[in-house]
N, C-alpha and C positions, 0 to 999 in steps of 0.2 A: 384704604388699606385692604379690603375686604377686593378689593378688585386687582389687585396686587397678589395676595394669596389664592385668589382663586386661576390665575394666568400665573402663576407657579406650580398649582397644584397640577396644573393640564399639560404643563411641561417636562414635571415628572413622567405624567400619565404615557403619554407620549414616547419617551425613554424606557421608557421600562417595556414597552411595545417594542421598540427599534432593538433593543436589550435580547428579548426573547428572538425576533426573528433571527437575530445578528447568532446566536448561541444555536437554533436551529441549522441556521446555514452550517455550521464551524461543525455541526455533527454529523451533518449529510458531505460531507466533506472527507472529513476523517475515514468515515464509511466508505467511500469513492477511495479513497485512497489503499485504502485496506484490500478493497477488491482488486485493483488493480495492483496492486503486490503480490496477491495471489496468484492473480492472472500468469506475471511475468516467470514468477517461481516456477507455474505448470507449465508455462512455454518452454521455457529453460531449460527444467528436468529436464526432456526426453533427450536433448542435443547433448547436453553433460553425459548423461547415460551414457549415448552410442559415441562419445569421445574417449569416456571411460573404457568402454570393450575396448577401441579399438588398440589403446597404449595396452592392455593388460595380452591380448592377442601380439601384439609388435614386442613388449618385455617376452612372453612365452616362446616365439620363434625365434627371439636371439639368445635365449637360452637354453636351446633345443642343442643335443648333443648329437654329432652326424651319425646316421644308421651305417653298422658293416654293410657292403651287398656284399 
């Protein structure tokens, strides 16, 4: 019995090693993921921006009233 419990006990040991790494991984992950969301946001911005200007410029000169000459 004593060799029973102790080839259990090493089997926990064991798990709870693969536990840790397994919980490690899953946070270096999250982290990787996180960057790369940021990443894509500051990619983005700038194109969003200069899409921005250009509708509020296109709204502004259709609403531009013609000059007398």
């Amino acid at each position: 019995m004593d060799d029973r419990i102790q080839e259990l006990m090493e089997v926990i040991k064991e798990l709870r090693k693969e536990n840790e790494d397994l919980r490690n991984e899953n946070e270096s992950l999250w982290f990787m993921l996180d960057e790369i969301r940021a990443s894509d946001v500051d990619e983005h911005a700038e194109t969003l921006n200069k899409a921005l200007e250009e509708i509020k410029l296109e709204f502004l000169m259709k609403n531009m009233k013609p000059v007398d000459a």
